[in-house]
C-alpha positions in Angstrom: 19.9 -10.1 2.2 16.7 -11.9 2.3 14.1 -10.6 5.1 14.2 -13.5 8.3 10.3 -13.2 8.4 9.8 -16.8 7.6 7.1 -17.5 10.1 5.2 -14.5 9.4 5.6 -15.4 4.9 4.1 -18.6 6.1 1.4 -17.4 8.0 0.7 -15.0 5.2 1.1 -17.2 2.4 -1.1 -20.2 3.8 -3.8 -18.0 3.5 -3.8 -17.4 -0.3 -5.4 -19.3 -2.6 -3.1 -21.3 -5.2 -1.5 -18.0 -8.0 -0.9 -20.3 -10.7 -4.8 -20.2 -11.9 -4.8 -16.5 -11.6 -4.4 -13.8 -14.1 -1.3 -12.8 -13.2 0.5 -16.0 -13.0 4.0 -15.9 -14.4 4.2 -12.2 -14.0 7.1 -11.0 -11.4 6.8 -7.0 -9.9 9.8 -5.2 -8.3 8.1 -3.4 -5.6 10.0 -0.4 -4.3 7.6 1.9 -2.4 7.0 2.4 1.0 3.9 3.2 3.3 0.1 3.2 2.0 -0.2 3.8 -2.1 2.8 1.5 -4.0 2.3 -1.1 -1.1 -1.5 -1.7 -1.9 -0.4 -1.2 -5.7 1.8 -4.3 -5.2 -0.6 -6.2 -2.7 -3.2 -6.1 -5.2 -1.0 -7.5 -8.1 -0.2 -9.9 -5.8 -3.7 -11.0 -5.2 -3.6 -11.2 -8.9 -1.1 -14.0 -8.5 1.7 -11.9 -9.4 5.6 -12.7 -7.5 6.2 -9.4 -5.9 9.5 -9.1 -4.2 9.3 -6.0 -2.2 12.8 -4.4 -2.2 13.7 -2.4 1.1 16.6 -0.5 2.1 19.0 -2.5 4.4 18.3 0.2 7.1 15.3 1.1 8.2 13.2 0.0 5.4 10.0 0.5 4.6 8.8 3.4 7.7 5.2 1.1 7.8 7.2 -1.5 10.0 7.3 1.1 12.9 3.7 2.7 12.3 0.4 2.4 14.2 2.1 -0.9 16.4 0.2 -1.9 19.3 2.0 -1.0 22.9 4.8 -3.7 23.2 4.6 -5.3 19.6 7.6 -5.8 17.6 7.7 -4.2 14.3 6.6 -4.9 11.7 3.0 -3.6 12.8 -0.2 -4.6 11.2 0.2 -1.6 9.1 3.1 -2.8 7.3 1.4 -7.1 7.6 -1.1 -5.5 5.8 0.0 -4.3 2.5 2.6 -7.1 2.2 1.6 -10.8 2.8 2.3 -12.9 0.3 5.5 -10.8 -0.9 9.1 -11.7 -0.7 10.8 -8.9 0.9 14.6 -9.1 0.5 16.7 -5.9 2.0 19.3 -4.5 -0.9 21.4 -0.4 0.0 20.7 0.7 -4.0 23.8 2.2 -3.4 26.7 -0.6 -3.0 27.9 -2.0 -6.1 27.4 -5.9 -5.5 23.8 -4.2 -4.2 23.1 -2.8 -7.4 24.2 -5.8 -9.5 21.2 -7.7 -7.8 18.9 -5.7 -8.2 19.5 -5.7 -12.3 19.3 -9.3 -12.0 15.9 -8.4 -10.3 15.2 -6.8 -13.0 16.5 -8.2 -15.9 13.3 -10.8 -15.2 10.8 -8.5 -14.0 8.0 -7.6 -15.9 6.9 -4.7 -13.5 8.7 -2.1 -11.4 6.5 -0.1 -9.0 8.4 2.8 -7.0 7.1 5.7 -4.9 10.1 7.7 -4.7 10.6 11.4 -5.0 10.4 12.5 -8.8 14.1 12.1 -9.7 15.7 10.1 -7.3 15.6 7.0 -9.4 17.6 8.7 -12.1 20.3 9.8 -9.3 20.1 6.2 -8.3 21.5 5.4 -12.0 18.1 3.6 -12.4 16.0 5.8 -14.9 13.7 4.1 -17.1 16.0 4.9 -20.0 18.4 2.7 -18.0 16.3 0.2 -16.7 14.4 -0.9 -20.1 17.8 -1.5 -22.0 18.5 -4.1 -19.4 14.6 -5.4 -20.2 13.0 -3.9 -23.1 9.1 -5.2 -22.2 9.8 -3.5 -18.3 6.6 -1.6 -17.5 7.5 1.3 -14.9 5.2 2.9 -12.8 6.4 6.1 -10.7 3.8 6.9 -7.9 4.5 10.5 -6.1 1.7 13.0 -5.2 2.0 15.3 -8.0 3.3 14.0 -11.1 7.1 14.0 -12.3 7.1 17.1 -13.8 5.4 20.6 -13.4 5.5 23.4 -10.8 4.9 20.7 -7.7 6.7 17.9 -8.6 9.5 18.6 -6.4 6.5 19.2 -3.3 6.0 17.2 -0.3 2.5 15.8 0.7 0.2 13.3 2.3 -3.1 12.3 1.2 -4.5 15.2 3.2 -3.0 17.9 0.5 -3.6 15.8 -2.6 -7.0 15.5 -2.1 -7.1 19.3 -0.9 -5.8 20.5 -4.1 -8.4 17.9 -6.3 -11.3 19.6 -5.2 -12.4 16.5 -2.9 -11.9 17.4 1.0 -13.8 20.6 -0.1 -16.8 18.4 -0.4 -16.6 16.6 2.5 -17.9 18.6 5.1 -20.1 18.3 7.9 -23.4 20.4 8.0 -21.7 23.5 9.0 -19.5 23.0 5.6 -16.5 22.6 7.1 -13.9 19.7 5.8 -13.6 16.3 7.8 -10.8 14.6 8.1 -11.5 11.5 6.4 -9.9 8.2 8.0 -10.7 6.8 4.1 -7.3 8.0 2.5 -8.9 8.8 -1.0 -5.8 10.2 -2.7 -3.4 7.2 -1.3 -5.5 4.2 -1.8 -7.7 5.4 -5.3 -5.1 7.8 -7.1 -2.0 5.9 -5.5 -2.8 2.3 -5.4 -5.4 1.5 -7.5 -4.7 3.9 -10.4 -1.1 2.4 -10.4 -2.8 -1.2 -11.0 -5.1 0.4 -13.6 -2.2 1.3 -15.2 -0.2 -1.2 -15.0 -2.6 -4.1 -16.1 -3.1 -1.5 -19.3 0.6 -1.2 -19.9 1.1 -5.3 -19.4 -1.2 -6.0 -22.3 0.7 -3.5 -24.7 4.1 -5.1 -23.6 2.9 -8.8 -24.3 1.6 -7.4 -27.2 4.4 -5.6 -28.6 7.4 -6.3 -26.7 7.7 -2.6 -25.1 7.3 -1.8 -22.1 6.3 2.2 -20.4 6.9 4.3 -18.1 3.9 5.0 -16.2 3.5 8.6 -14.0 0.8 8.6 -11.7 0.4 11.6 -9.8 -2.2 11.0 -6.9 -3.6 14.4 -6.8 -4.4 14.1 -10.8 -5.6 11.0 -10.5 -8.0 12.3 -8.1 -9.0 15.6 -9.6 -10.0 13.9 -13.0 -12.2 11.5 -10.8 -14.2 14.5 -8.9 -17.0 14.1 -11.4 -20.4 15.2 -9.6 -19.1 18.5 -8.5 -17.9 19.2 -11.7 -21.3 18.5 -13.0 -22.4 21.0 -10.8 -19.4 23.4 -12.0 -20.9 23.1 -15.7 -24.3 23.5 -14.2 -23.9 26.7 -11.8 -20.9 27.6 -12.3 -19.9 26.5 -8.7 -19.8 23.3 -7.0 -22.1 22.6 -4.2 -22.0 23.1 -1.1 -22.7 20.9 2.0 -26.6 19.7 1.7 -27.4 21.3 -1.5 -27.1 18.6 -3.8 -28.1 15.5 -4.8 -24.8 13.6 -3.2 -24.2 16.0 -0.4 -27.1 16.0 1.8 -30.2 17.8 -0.7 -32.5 15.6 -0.9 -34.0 13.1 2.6 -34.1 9.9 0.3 -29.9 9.8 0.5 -29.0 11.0 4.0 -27.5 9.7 7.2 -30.2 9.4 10.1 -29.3 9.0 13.9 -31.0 6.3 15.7 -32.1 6.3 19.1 -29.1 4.6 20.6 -26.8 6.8 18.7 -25.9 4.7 15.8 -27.0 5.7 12.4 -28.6 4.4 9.6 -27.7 4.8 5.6 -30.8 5.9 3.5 -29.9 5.6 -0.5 -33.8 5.9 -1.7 -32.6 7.9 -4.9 -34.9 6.3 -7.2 -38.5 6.8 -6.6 -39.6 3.4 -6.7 -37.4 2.9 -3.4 -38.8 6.0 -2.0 -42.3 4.9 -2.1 -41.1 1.1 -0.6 -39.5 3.3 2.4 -42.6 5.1 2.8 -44.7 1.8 2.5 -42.4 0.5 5.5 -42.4 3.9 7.1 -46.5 3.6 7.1 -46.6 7.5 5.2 -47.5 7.3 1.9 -48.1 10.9 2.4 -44.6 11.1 1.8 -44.5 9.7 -1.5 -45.0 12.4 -3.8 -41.9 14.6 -1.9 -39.2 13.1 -3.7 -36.9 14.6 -6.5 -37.7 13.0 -9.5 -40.9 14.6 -9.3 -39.8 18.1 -8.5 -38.9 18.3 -4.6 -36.0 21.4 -5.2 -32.9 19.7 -4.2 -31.9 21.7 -0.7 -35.2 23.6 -1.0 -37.1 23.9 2.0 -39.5 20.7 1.4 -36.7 18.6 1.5 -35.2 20.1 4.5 -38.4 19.9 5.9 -38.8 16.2 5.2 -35.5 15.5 6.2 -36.6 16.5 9.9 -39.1 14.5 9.8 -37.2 11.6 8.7 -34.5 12.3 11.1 -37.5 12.4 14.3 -38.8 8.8 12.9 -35.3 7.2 12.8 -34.5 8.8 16.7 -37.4 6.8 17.9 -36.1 3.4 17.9 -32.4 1.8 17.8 -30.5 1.0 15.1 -31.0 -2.5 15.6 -34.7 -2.2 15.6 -34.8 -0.3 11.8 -32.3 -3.0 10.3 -34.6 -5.5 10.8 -37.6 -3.7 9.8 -36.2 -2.6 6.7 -34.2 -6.3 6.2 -36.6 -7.6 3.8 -37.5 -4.1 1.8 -36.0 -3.5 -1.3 -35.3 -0.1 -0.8 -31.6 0.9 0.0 -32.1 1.3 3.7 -28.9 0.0 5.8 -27.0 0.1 8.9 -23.7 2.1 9.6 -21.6 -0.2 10.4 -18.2 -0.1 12.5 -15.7 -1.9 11.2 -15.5 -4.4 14.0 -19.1 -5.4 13.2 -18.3 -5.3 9.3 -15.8 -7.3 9.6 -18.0 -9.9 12.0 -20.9 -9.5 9.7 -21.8 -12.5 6.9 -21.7 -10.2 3.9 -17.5 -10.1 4.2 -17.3 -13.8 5.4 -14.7 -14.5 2.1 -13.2 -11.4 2.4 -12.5 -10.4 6.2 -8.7 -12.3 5.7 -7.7 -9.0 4.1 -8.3 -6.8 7.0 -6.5 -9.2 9.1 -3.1 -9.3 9.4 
């Protein structure tokens, strides 16, 4: 049966630009998954201009619809309004026979299939990709789970927390005592889930209008991750070791890329790297004794200059608000900017085409 969240569709929908000028027109995606990673993987197709139906069990479908709701709203929650405006949700039990025989239907006209179950249950279903591409041959199938269909963990539970644990990535971010965060970014859901399932699929679309076949696409989140982690691999290769919290030129080594606490609490983003902005920020700064510390011209990443000069920086920026040192640095052209909240971010001009997307 077809979702009764016609008020909602509209409200979604009304928003969207017109699909049939995008790149996507024409193309129809069977979206199965539930929660953060296949639900972004379809939203993003979508905004591609894409006809996603978004397939959920007739019982308690996708768990989103119950997540993160306010006190007293009715699911579904922003959560779930999120990741799937613009879809057509229809409710189908996979396991009933008149069920089944429309979901073939679905899929004997889809061109993409997106599901997030765990590695094998698609196959128990009766819905392998061996099956599914004899009903259509150009189908392009991409299996999202946190470790890859086959190998040791396939079989594993996880969240993005343990995916990006294994990669190598929540190693690196750590506070200054080197301990992990917990990041409220998920890195492994939205990058090695979502958007390296649309990566793929775009991929696999041009080899299927180009040759009639479709794939089966395995993305493995914590893979996907792990081959990304490239600067502290280039540290790896370099010292055998990556680095550590504040030792590097990413991490907190050098004072011309750090995060500085103003006097009201807030914090502002310094991304000097190259030297020309690092002599603009001490131009605005009123110390061009500073300009000679910088990297590029043999500061020792983590050594004690830059720790030293990083104190220093960090005693400039406490004496005035956050407010004050965005508009001083406004006009400089040196990588100097606010921390924002996302409230603000969302108020601020820079996002004034975009903001729709963060609200449900």
């Amino acid at each position: 049966m077809t979702d009764t969240l016609d008020a909602l569709n509209a409200r979604q929908t009304s928003a969207l630009p017109d699909a049939s000028d995008k790149p996507l027109s024409g193309v129809t995606v069977l979206d199965l998954t539930r929660l953060l990673p296949g639900p972004l993987a379809g939203e993003r197709l979508a905004e591609l201009g894409a006809h996603v139906i978004k397939i959920e069990d007739t019982g308690a479908g996708d768990y989103a619809r119950e997540m993160m709701l306010r006190e007293g709203e009715s699911a579904p929650g922003a959560f779930w309004r999120l990741l799937n405006r613009g879809k057509t949700v229809e409710r189908l039990d996979l396991k009933q026979a008149e069920d089944r025989a429309r979901f073939l239907e679905h899929v004997a006209r889809a061109d993409v299939l997106l599901e997030g179950f765990r590695p094998g249950v698609m196959a128990r279903l009766g819905f392998d990709f061996e099956t599914l591409v004899r009903v259509r041959p150009s189908l392009v199938m991409a299996s999202i789970s946190g470790y890859g269909q086959q190998g040791p963990m396939s079989q594993a539970a996880g969240h993005d927390i343990n995916y990006i644990g294994y990669a190598g990535v929540l190693d690196q971010l750590a506070d200054a005592g080197d301990a992990p965060i917990v990041p409220n970014f998920q890195i492994g859901d939205l990058y090695g889930g979502g958007q390296a399932a649309v990566q793929a699929v775009l991929a696999a679309l041009v080899a299927a209008q180009r040759t009639g076949r479709g794939r089966w696409l395995d993305i493995s989140m914590t893979h996907e991750v792990f081959r990304s982690n490239i600067v502290p691999a280039v540290a790896l290769h370099r010292q055998g070791s990556a680095s550590r919290a504040g030792k590097d030129l990413l991490n907190g080594g050098v004072p011309c890329y750090q995060v500085y606490r103003t006097l009201d609490g807030r914090y502002m983003a310094v991304g000097a790297l190259e030297l020309k902005f690092w002599e603009t920020l001490c131009d605005v700064l009123d110390r061009i004794d500073w300009k000679t510390r910088h990297w590029s011209l043999g500061q020792t990443i983590g050594g004690s200059d830059a720790m030293a000069l990083q104190a220093e920086l960090a005693a400039v920026f406490g004496s005035a608000s956050q407010a004050d040192w965005t508009a001083r640095f406004a006009d400089a052209d040196c990588c100097v900017t606010p921390v924002l909240r996302l409230e603000e971010a969302i108020d601020h001009p820079l996002f004034a085409q975009t903001r729709e997307a963060l609200l449900p």
